[in-house]
C-alpha positions as CSV (number, residue, x, y, z in Angstrom):
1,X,13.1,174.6,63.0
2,X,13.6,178.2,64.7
3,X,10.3,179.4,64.4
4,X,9.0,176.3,66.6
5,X,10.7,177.5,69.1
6,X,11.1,181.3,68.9
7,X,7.5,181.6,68.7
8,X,6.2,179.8,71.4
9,X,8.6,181.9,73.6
10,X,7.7,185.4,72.3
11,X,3.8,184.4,72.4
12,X,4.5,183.5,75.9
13,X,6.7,186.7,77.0
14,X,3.8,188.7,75.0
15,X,0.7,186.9,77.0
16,X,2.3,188.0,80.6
17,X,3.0,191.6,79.5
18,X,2.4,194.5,77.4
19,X,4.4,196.9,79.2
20,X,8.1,194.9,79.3
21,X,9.7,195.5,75.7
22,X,10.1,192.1,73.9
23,X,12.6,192.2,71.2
24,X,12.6,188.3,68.9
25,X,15.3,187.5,66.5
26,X,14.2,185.0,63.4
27,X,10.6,184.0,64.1
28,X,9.2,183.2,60.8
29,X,6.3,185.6,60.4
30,X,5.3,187.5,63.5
31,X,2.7,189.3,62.0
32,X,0.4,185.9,60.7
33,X,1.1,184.5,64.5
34,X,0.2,187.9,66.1
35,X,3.0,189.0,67.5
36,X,2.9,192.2,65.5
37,X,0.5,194.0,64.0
38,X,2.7,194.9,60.5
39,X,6.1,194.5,59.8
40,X,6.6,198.8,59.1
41,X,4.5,199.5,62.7
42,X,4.8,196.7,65.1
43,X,2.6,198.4,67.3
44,X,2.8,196.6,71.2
45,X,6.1,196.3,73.2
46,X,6.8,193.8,70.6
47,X,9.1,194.2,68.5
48,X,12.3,192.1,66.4
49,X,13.8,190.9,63.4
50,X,13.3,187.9,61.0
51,X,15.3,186.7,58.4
52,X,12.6,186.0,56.2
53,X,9.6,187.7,55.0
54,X,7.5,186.3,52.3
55,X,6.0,189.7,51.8
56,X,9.2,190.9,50.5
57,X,8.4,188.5,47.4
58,X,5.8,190.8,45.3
59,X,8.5,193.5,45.8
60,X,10.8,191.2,44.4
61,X,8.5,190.8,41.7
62,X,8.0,194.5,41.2
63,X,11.6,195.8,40.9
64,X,12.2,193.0,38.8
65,X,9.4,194.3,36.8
66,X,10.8,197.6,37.3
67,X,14.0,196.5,35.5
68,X,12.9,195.0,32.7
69,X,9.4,196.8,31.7
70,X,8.8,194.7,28.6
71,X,9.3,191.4,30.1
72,X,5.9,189.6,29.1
73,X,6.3,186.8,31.2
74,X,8.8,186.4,34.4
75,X,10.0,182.7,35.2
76,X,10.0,182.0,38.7
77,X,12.2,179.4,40.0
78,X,11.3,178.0,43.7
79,X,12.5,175.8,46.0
80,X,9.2,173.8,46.6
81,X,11.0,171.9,49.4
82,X,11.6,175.4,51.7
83,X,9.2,175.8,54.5
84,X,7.9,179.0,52.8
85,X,7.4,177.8,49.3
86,X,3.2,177.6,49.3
87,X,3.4,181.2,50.9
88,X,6.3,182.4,48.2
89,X,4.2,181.1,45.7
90,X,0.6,182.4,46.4
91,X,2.0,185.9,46.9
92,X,4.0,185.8,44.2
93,X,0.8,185.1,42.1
94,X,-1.6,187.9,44.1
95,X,1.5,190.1,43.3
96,X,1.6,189.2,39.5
97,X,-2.0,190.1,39.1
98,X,-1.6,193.5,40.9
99,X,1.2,194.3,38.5
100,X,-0.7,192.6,35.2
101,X,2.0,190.4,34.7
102,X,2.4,186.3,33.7
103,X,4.7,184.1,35.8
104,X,5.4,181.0,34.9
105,X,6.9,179.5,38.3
106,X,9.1,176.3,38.1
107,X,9.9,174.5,41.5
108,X,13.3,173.4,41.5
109,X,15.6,172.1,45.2
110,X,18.6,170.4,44.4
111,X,21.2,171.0,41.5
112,X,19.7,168.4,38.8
113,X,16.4,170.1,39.2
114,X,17.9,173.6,38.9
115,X,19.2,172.1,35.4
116,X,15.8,170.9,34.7
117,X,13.5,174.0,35.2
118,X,16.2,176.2,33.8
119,X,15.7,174.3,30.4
120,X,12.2,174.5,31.3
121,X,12.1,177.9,31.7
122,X,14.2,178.7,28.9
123,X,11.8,176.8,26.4
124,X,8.7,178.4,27.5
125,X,10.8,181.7,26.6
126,X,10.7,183.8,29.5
127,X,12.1,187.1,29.8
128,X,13.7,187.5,32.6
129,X,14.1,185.3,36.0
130,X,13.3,185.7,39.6
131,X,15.2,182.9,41.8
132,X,14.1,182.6,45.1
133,X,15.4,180.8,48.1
């Protein structure tokens, strides 16, 4: 897994100096391991990019929201086998509440259980779908 080992060496880099820039690539969420203070203001001589962010998930939610304004209820389909997927899910839910909305989130990680939490999804009669990695 990158993040085991991207961490550990920007933790490291970070603990000797706070005058060197340090730029990571891909190491899972700096700012819950400290290496950053937010994502918009690193703050530090820290500083890089990730490929994931699991707070990019309630804004998912919210222009999804945006797009469809009378959706009652939003299916979410997850991948409950993805590193992530406990962190997708709880913001997704502290998101829904912010926005007064009801998900109804389905996990789903290979192609049978796709098929499966579609049908799902589709008879609980959702309005509109937010498929996440």
């Amino acid at each position: 897994m990158a993040q085991r080992r991207t961490i550990p060496g920007a933790l490291a880099a970070q603990a000797v100096t706070t005058t060197i820039p340090i730029v990571f690539i891909g190491a899972g969420d700096p700012v819950q391991v400290g290496l950053v203070a937010s994502f918009n203001r690193p703050g530090g001589n820290v500083t890089g990019v990730i490929l994931f962010s699991a707070s990019l998930e309630a804004k998912k939610l919210e222009l999804l929201h945006q797009l469809v304004p009378k959706a009652a209820t939003i299916g979410v389909l997850i991948n409950p086998s993805w590193v992530h997927a406990e962190t997708q899910s709880k913001d997704l839910q502290a998101a829904a509440r912010t926005l007064a909305l009801q998900i109804d989130i389905v996990n789903a990680s290979n192609e049978g259980t796709i098929d499966t939490a579609l049908v799902t999804l589709a008879e609980r009669r959702i309005n509109a779908l937010l498929a996440l990695t």
